[in-house]
NULUM-215076 format. One record per residue: residue in three letters; y, z, x of N, C-alpha, C in turn. Coordinates in steps of 0.2 Angstrom, whole numbers, plus 5000, padded with zeros to 4 digits. Each point is the difference from the previous one (the first is absolute). Example, Ala and Ser with C-alpha at 12.3 -4.5 7.8 and 13.67 -1.06 7.14 Angstrom:
% residues 2
ALA497250395066500650004996500650005004;SER500549964998500650015004500550034996;
***
This chain:
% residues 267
UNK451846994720499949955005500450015006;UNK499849985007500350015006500449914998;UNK500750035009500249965000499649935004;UNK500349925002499849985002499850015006;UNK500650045006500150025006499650035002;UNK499950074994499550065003499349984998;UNK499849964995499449974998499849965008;UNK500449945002499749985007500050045007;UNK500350044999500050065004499250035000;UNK499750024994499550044998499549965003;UNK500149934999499449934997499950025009;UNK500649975006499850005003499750085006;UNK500150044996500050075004499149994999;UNK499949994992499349995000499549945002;UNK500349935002499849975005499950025007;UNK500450025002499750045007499550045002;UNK500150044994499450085000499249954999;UNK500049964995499549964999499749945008;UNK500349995002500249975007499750045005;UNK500050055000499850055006499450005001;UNK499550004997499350015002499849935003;UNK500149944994500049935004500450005009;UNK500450035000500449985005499650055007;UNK499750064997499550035007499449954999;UNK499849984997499549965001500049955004;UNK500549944999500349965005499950025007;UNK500750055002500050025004499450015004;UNK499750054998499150005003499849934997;UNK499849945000500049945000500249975005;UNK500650015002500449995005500149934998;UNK500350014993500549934995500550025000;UNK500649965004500750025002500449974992;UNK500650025001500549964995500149944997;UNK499849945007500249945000499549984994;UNK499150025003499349984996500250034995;UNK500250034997500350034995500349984995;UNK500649965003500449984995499949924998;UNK499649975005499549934999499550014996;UNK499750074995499650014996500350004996;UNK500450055000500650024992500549914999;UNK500249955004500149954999499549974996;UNK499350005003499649964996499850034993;UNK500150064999499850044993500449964995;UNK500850025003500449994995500249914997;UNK499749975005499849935000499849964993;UNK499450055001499049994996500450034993;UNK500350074999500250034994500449954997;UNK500449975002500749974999499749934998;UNK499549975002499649934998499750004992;UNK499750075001499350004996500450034994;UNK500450055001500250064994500649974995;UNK500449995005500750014996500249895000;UNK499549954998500149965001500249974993;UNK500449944998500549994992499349954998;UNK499750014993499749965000500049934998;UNK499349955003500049955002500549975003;UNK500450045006500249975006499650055007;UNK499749945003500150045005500550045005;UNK499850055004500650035004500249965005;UNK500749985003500349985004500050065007;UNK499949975004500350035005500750045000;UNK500549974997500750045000499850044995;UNK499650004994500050054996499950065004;UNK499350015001499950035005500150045004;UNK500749975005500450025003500450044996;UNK500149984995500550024995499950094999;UNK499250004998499850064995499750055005;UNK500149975007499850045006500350015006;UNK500449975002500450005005499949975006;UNK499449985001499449965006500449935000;UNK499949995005500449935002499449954999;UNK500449954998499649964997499649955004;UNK500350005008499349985007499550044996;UNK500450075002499250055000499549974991;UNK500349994996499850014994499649944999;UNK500349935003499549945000499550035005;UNK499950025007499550035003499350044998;UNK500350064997499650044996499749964994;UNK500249964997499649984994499549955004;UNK500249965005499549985004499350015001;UNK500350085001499150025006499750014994;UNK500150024994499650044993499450045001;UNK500150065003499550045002499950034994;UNK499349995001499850064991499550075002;UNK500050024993499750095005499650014995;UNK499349985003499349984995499550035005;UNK499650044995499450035003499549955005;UNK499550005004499549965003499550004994;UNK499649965001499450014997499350065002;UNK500250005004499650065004500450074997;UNK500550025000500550064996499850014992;UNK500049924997500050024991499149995000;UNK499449995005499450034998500050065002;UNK500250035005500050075002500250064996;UNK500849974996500150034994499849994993;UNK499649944997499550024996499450025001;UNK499650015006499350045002500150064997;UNK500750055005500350075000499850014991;UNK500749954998500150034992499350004997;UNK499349954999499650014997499650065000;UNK500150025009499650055003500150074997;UNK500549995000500550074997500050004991;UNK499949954997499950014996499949964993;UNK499349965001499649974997499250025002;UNK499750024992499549995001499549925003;UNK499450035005499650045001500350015006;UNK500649995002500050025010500650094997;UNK500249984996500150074997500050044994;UNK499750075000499650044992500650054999;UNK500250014994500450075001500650015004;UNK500349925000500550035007499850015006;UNK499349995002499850015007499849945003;UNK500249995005499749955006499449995000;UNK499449974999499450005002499849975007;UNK499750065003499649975007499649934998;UNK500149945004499649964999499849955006;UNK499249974996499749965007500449945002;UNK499749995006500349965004499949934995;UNK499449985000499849944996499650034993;UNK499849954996499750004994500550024993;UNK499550014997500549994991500550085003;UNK500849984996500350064999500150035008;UNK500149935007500050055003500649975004;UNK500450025008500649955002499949944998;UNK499549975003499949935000500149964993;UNK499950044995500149954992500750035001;UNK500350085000500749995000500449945003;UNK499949995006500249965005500049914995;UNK499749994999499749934997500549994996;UNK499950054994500350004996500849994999;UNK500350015006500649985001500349965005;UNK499650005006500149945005499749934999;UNK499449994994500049934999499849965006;UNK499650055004499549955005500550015006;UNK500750005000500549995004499950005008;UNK499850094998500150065004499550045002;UNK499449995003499350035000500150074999;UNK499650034996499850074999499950045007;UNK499849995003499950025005500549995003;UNK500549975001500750015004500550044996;UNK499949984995500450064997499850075000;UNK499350025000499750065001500150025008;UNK500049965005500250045008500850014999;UNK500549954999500450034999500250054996;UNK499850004995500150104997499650055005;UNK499649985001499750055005500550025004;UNK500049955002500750005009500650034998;UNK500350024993500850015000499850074997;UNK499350024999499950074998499950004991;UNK500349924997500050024992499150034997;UNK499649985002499450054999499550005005;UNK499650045000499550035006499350004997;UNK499449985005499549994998499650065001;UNK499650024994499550065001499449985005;UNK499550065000499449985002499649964998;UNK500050014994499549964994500449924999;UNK500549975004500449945002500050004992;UNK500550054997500550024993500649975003;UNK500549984997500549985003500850044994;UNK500350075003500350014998501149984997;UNK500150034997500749975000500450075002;UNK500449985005500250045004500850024997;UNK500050024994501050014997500650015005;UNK499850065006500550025002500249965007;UNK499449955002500249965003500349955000;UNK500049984994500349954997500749965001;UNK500550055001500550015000500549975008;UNK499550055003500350015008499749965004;UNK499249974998499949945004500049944999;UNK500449974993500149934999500249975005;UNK499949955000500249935007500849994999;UNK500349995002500849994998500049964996;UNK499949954999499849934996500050044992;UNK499750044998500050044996500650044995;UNK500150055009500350054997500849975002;UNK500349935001500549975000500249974993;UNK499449964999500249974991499950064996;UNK499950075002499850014995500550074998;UNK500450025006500650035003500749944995;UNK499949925004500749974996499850034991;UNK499549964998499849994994500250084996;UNK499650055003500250064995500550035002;UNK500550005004500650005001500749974993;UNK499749925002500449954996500050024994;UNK499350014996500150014994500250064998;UNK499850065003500850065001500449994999;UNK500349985004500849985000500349934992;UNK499449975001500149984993500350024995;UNK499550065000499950074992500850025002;UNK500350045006500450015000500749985000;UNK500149925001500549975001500149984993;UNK499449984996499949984992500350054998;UNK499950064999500050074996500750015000;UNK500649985005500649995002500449984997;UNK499749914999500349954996500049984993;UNK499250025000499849964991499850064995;UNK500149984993500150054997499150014997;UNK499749965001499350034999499950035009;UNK499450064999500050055005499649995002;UNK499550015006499350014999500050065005;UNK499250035000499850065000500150025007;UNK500550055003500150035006500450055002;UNK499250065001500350065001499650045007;UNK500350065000499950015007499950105000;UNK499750045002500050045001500550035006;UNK500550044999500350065007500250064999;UNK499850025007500250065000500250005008;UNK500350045002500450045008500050045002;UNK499750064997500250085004498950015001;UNK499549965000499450025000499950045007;UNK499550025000499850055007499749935002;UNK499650015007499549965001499350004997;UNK499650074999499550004996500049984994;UNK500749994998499949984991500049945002;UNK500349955006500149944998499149985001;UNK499850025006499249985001499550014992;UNK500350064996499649994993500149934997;UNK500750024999500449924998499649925001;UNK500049995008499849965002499449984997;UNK499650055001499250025000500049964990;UNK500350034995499849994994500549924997;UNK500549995004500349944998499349935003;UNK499950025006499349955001499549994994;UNK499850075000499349994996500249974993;UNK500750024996500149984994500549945002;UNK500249985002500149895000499449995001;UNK499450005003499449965002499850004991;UNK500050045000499549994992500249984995;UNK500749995000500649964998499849925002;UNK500250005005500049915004499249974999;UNK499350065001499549965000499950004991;UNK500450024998499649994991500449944998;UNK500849995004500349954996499549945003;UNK499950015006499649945004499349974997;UNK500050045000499349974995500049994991;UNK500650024998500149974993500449915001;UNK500550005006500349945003499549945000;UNK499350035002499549975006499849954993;UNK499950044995499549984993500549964997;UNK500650015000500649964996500049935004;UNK500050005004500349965007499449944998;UNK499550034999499249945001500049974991;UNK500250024995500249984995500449955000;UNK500750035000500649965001500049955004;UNK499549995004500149945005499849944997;UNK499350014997499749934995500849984996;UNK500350024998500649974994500449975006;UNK500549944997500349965002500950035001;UNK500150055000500750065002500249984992;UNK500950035006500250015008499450064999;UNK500250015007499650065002500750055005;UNK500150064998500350045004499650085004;UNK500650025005499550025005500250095000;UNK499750054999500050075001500150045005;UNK500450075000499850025008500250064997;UNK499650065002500350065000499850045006;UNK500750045003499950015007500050074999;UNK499850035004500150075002500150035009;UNK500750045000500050005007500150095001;UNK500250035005500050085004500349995005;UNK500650025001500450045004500150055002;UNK500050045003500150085002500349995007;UNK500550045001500350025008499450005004;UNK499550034999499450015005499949955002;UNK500249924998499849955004500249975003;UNK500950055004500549995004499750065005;UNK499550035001499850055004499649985005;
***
């Protein structure tokens, strides 16, 4: 066992490193220090309310202050505003169309996407129905996929699912909740892993001395093998999910992520 001194030394050597990509981001965001630390006030605020509260009392403001260092204007202030960080309704229909598409029979066989009509049985439009509840016309949700690139219309007006655009042309709306969300629960897995003696599962492939060519194979075969990873668990998730919902819980929530880093992408 280290001591306590070189342990907070470590903790915080590893806070920083961890901090650096968030902090180029900002920067190209052009979110200074001040918006900064009026975010990490309000984190530690919400943490400090919800997490670490003595049962049945509620938190005081001074507690609070206590277990966070936020002054306690700022603390009555922040509990204030209660800002929450929840999907649209338009985002959690988008993201069940995707997953059924990806993988649910009849809009997918074998793992595969099936081209599908625009109307009639088995085609966007029952997709669409089927999860917007009228909400949302089919047809505004079909132009806007068009428009962001997620699929493309053949000649025979087939309507494809477009994978590799997926990613790069989501509306920000999207790829913000969806950057916090798979982020957060990361750092979950790794801050858990830290403190609690039950572990959960989180591992990592590396290596440093690769040529370029080898990393392009690299690249090339870690894609193709997570997708067939992520679309199998998605579609067993997809079937569990529709089950478990009839039952009266709790109900909890699943995520497994997969990401690729290589220097190439500082080039």
């Amino acid at each position: 066992m280290i001591d306590e001194n070189k342990q907070n030394t470590l903790l915080n050597s590893a806070i920083k490193q961890l901090l650096k990509p968030l902090m180029r981001f900002l920067i190209n965001k052009q979110i200074t220090l001040p918006t900064l630390l009026e975010i990490i006030k309000s984190a530690y605020v919400e943490v400090a309310e919800k997490d670490f509260a003595i049962a049945d009392k509620p938190a005081t403001d001074s507690r609070i202050n206590l277990l966070t260092g936020v002054h306690r204007k700022d603390v009555k202030r922040l509990r204030d505003q209660n800002l929450e960080h929840k999907p649209s309704e338009r985002l959690s229909i988008n993201s069940l169309m995707l997953a059924s598409w990806m993988g649910e029979e009849p809009y997918c066989i074998e793992g595969i996407s099936q081209p599908l009509s625009i109307n009639g049985e088995n085609s966007f439009e029952s997709l669409a129905n089927e999860y917007s509840r009228q909400n949302i016309h089919p047809s505004s949700i079909m132009e806007s996929w068009l428009q962001m690139g997620w699929m493309n219309k053949d000649e025979a007006q087939k309507l494809h699912l477009n994978m590799d655009a997926l990613q790069d042309k989501q509306l920000s709306e999207d790829q913000l909740f969806f950057f916090a969300e798979n982020l957060a629960d990361h750092m979950a897995t790794s801050t858990g892993n830290l403190i609690n003696k039950q572990k959960n599962f989180e591992r990592a492939v590396f290596y440093n001395k690769l040529s370029k060519a080898s990393l392009l194979i690299l690249k090339k075969s870690a894609k193709e093998q997570s997708m067939i990873v992520l679309k199998d668990l998605n579609a067993q998730a997809l079937t569990l999910q529709k089950q478990d919902k009839k039952s009266l819980g709790p109900h909890y929530r699943f995520r497994l992520g997969s990401y690729l880093y290589t220097d190439l992408d500082n080039e």
